[in-house]
C-alpha positions as CSV (number, residue, x, y, z in Angstrom):
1,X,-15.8,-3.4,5.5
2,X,-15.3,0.4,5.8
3,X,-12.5,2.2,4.8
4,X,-11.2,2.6,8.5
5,X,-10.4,-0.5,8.8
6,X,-9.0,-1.3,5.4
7,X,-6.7,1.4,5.5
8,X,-5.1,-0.7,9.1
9,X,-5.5,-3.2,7.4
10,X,-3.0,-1.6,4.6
11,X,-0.5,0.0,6.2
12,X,-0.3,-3.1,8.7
13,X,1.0,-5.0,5.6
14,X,3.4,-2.2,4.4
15,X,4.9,-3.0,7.8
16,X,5.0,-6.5,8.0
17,X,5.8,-7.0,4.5
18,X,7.9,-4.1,3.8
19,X,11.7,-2.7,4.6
20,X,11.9,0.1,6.5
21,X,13.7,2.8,3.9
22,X,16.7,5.3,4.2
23,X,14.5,8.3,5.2
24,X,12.8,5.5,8.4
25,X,9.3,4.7,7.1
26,X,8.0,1.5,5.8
27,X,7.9,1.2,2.6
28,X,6.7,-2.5,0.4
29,X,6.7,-2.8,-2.9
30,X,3.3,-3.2,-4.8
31,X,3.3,-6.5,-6.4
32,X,4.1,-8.0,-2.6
33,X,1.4,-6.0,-1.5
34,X,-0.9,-7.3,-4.1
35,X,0.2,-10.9,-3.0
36,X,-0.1,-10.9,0.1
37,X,-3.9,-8.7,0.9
38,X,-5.7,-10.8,-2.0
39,X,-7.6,-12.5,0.6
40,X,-8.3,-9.9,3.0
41,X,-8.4,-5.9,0.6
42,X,-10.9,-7.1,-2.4
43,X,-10.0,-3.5,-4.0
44,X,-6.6,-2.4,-3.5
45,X,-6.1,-0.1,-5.6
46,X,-9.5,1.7,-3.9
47,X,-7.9,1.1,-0.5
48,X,-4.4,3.0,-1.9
49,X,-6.0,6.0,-3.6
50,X,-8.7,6.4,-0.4
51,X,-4.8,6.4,1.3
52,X,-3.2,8.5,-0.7
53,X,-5.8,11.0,-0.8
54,X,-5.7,11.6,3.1
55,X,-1.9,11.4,3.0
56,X,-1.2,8.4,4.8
57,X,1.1,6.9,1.8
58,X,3.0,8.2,-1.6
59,X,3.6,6.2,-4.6
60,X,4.7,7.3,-7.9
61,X,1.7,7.0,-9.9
62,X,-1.9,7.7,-10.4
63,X,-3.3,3.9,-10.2
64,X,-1.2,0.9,-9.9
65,X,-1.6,-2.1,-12.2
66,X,-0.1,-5.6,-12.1
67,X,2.7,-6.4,-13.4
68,X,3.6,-3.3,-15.1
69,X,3.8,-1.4,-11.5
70,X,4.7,-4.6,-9.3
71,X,8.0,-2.6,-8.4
72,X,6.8,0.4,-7.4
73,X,7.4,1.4,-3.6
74,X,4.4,2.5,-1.5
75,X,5.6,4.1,1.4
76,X,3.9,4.5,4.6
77,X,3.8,8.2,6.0
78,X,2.5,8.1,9.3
């Protein structure tokens, strides 16, 4: 799969799984992310640094790990 179509593939889930937050963007917390694109994102955490690096969502961290980051908001920017 190329990285077009994982990253809609991503920030389809941050909408469907996620809250919208008090600044209006989506915004789904990691461990429900993890959860729920198992089947279908085999790297995640490749997916959300390919993401973050073209600015497309922000999270407070460097590389997120389960469980220690399962909290952690990643919030959709476009």
């Amino acid at each position: 799969m190329d990285i077009s179509a994982e990253l809609k593939i991503l920030q389809d889930a941050i909408k469907e799984y996620g809250t919208v937050n008090s600044e209006g963007r989506s915004s789904c917390a990691y461990g429900i992310l993890f959860d729920n694109t198992a089947d279908t994102l085999e790297a995640l955490n490749g997916t959300l640094r390919a993401a973050k690096r073209q600015k497309k969502v922000a999270f407070d961290a460097e590389i997120l790990m389960m469980p220690k980051d399962k909290d952690v908001q990643v919030v959709l920017l476009e």
